[in-house]
Each structure stands twice: as structure tokens, then as C-alpha cells.
C-alpha positions, 0 to 999 in steps of 0.5 A, a space after each residue: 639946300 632945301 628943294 621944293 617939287 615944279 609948280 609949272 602949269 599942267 599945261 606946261 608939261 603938255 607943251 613942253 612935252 610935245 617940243 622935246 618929242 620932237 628935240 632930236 628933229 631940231 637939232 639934227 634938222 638941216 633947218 635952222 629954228 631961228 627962222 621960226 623963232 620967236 622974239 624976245 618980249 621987252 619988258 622992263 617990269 619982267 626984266 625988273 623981277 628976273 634982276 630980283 631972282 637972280 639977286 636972290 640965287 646970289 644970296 643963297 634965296 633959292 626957292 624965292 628965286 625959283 618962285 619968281 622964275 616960275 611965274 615968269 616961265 609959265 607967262 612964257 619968257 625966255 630968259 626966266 626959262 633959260 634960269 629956270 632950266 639951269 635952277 632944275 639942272 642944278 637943284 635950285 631951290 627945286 628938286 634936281 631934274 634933268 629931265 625937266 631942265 631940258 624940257 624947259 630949255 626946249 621952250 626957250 630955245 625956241 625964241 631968239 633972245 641974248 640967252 639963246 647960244 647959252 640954251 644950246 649949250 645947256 642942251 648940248 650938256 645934257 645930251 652928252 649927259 643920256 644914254 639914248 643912240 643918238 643922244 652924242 650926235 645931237 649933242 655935238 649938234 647943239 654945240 654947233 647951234 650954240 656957237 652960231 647963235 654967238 657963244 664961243 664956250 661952244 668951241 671948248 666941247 665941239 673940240 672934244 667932239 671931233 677930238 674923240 669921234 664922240 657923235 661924229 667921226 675923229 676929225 683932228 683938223 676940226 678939233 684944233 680949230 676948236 682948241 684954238 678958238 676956244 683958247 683965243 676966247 679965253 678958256 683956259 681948261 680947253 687951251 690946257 687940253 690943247 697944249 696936253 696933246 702939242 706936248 704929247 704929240 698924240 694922234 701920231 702928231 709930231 710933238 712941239 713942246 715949245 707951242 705947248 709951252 706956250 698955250 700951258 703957261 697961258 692956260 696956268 695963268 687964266 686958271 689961277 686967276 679963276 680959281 682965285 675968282 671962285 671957279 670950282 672948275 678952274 679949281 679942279 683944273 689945277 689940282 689934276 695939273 698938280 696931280 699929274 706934273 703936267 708943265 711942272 713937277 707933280 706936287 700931291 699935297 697942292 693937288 689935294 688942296 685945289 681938288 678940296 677948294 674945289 669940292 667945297 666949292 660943289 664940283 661933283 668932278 673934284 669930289 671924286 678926283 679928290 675921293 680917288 687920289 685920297 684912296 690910291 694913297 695909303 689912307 688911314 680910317 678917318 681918311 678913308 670915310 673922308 673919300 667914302 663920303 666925297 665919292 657919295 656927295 659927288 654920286 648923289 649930283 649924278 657924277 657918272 665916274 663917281 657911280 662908277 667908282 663906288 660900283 667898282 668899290 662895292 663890287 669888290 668888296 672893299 671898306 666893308 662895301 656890300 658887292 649887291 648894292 653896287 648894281 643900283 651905282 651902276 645902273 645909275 651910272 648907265 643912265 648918266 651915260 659914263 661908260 665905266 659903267 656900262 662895262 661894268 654892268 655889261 660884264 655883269 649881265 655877260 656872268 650873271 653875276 649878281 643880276 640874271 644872265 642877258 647876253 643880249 643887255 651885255 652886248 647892248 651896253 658894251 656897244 654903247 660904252 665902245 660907241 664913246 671910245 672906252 676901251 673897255 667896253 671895246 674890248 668886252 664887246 669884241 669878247 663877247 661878239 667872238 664867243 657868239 662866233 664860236 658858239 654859232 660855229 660849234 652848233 653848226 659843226 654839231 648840226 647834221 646836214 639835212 638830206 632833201 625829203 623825196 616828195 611822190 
């Protein structure tokens, strides 16, 4: 797909920079924006052109459609923002840019228009995707500005939140209410979650195999009519089902084939569920260069577990792989937030292996993956904080007392 660099207005920037300064605020904030907000303008003649760029991106006329969406973004319309924001997320006719899809969708969050619950969402997604301190916190704020503002996609990731203690801390009661809503309102990737954990009896739950049965036949249900309808998520869905005989036998070769409609569908996840399954199999050359190229496509969309695995490929050296370049693959990974890849790279800086020693950056990015529930950068963080205990007791054992200097 061909891309073209922003034309929005220099004074665009200016604006857009000062209201993401203040993003954190707002979505932290006790306040809601609503009460500021600014109203939608109706007009048919701009609702005329937003049909007409949405008629493109439907045929695959995406710089076309950005140029329309541009024009009407600069002039301050909300809902060209809001398609505006999802064209630099997903590198629509412009070049990917995550940073300023979220700038963008700050300006449109700011007006109470049928797309605002959608914005929230969009936001909360990119927030989940940094790497700040704060970034889950306000994520998991977004989500609950996303579902008052009327967008009950919002459940499926406030489920995940509260399940994880990602942003906030574990509240198991609040996750399955969000399972809950999220299956009643139709998401079948979310209620397929929610049946894993009454079938597994996780959390130190009682299992109930029966409900789970019940919400994964549902689930199973809603999936394949989406994956038929298109959706490469739904797709992938299905192919980790198969993949992992979650409700039913496992079955490899189905697996593979809803992970490939999915990836050609462009989802980065099944390109590296694809990629990984293919790899821990026993792949011939060709196969090899197959997966090799998945986990590629799947890293140059920013998928984090995809930098993770091709750091991790490129650490030890496997297919040919140069261990030096997989610094750049993690680092990357870092910066999408995936914690694989701040253990990785924590471990890294902990050895100076491969970059200078920074004790000080390891501890930093074990703590950040430990801050998202990876038990391995867990288990880094505390190695590293009882090594500096140990060292701290050797040199106080090693420092002789210092007996008071008599003054006069």
C-alpha cells in the first residue's frame, strides 16, 4: 500500500500537541470532558464527503480517502478525525503513526459525536500499546470513558484489565462482569476467554465445565460466522481454539489454516501465531523462510510478540540469524510495550551482553515487564534486587567502623 507523509495544518500540530500534553490528565481526571465538550456540526455536505472517503477506503483508494479525511480534519470535524486517527493507526493511505493517531484522536474526543465511545476505545488501545508508567492506568481509563460514552466493546478489554491487574489491582469480581457483558453484547473472542477460565477454574475458582460449555459453544458460533464474514480476528481466534484443543480435539492442520486466512487477512497476531506454530514444528528450508517471513511482516506492523520472537531468534543464533541485530527487535519491542521484550533486553543490560552493562536500565525494564504480570521479568527483577542486597551486605561486612574523631 502506498503511503504518503501528514498534510495536516502546522497549526494542527500545535493544537494537537497541547491537548495530548495534557491526555493523562483527562483521562485520570474525576471530571468528565463531556461536560466541555463540543458539539458535532451538522452537515450534510460534510457527511456527503465523509460517505465518499469511507466508499474509497472500501475499495482500496486510500490516499484518496486520507486526502478527503485530511481536509475535513484540518476544518475540525469529528468524525473525519475519528477515520482520520484509525487511517495513521493502521497506515491508510499515510504512513503509520501511532503517535499521531493518538494525537488526532484527542482532538476528536473532545466533541460529543455518535463516534465518541469508539475514540475512547482507539485511545485506550494505543495506551495499552506505550510503554510510559502510567500508560495501563490511563488505558484502563479510557475503556471506562468508552463504555459510558455507549460502546460496549469497551467490556471485552475492561475484563482483561481487572482479570490481570493490568492498571489497576486484580478484582476478579469486576472481570466477570465485563466477560459477562461483553458476551451478552456479542463478542465472541471475549465470552471464549471467559468460558477458558469457568473450564479451568483459574484464580483458585471452583471449575464448571457445563457453563463453560455453554459460553464456548456460543462463542465457537459467533466466531465462525465472523471468520466467514471476513474478520481476521475472529479468524485468528479460531486457529489458537484449534491450535490448543480448547472445547474439542486439538487439530494442527485446521489451526494453521484459520491462522493463514487470518494473516492474509493482515492481522499481525496471527502472522506470528502462524510464524510460531510453523517453527515448533519440524519445518523444512522452505517452511522455515515462510515463518521467517510471517514473524517479519507481523514486526514491521509493531506487533511486540513478533519483536520479541525474532529478538529471541537472533539472540541465539538460529536460521542464520545474527545475534547483534536483535537489539534493534527488542528495543522495538520495549517501545510497543510487550514484556518479553523488556526481560529480554533487561537481561541484556543486566550481562552486558551485547550492549554496555546498565544495571540501573535492567532493573528499569524488569520492573516495567513485572508491572504487567510477565513472570519473567518478575522473576529478573527479584534476581537482580537480591544480587544488589548481597552486594550492599558484602561491602558493609568489607567497611571497617569509623571510630568518632576527638575534636580539642
Amino acid at each position: 500500500m502506498k503511503t504518503r507523509k501528514s498534510t495536516l495544518r502546522p497549526w494542527k500540530y500545535l493544537l494537537l500537541g497541547a491537548v495530548f500534553s495534557a491526555a493523562g490528565a483527562v483521562a485520570l481526571s474525576a471530571d468528565d470532558p463531556a461536560k466541555a465538550a463540543k458539539s458535532e456540526r451538522i452537515d450534510p455536505t460534510i457527511e456527503e464527503m465523509i460517505k465518499q472517503a469511507r466508499g474509497l477506503q472500501k475499495v482500496g483508494r486510500w490516499e484518496a480517502a486520507a486526502d478527503i479525511l485530511t481536509q475535513l480534519a484540518n476544518d475540525g470535524h469529528p468524525v473525519a478525525l475519528y477515520h482520520l486517527g484509525r487511517a495513521y493507526k493502521n497506515g491508510w493511505g499515510v504512513e503509520a503513526d501511532l503517535d499521531q493517531a493518538r494525537l488526532i484522536f484527542m482532538e476528536a474526543v473532545r466533541y460529543s459525536f455518535a463516534f465518541r465511545g469508539e475514540t475512547a476505545y482507539e485511545l485506550g488501545r494505543l495506551f495499552q500499546r506505550s510503554s510510559g508508567e502510567k500508560c495501563a492506568t490511563i488505558a484502563l481509563q479510557w475503556f471506562h470513558k468508552s463504555l459510558s460514552w455507549d460502546y460496549p466493546k469497551a467490556h471485552v478489554q475492561l475484563a482483561k484489565h481487572y482479570e490481570r491487574g493490568i492498571g489497576t489491582e486484580r478484582d476478579l469480581t469486576a472481570a466477570f462482569h465485563h466477560y459477562e457483558r461483553a458476551a451478552i453484547a456479542g463478542y465472541p473472542s471475549s465470552t471464549i476467554n471467559y468460558a477458558r477460565i469457568l473450564l479451568t477454574g483459574r484464580y483458585g475458582l471452583a471449575p464448571n465445565p457445563d457453563e463453560a460449555r455453554f459460553w464456548a459453544e456460543r462463542a465457537i458460533a459467533g466466531l465462525e460466522k465472523k471468520a466467514r464474514d471476513g474478520s481476521a480476528s475472529a479468524a485468528k481466534t479460531l486457529g489458537r481454539i484449534h491450535r490448543d484443543g480448547e472445547f474439542m480435539a486439538a487439530d494442527s492442520a485446521l489451526a494453521r489454516d484459520w491462522f493463514l486466512r487470518s494473516a492474509d487477512l493482515g492481522d499481525a497476531g496471527a502472522m506470528h501465531d502462524l510464524a510460531r506454530m510453523v517453527l515448533a514444528g519440524s519445518p523444512d528450508e522452505a517452511e522455515i523462510e515462510e515463518a521467517l517471513k510471517w514473524l517479519r511482516l507481523a514486526a514491521k506492523a509493531d506487533h511486540g510478540g513478533a519483536l520479541t520472537a525474532l529478538g529471541r531468534l537472533h539472540l541465539k543464533g538460529q536460521y542464520g540469524l545474527e545475534p547483534k541485530d536483535a537489539i534493534d527487535f527488542l528495543k522495538r519491542g520495549v517501545e510497543t510495550g510487550h514484556p518479553g521484550s523488556m526481560e529480554e533486553l533487561g537481561r541484556l543490560y543486566a550481562e552486558g551482553k551485547l550492549v554496555k552493562q546498565d544495571r540501573t536500565r535492567a532493573i528499569e525494564l524488569a520492573r516495567k515487564g513485572a508491572d504487567r504480570g510477565h513472570q519473567g521479568s518478575a522473576s529478573l527483577l527479584k534476581d537482580l534486587q537480591q544480587l544488589d542486597e548481597a552486594n550492599l551486605t558484602i561491602i558493609e561486612r568489607e567497611t571497617p567502623l569509623q571510630t568518632p574523631s576527638k575534636e580539642g
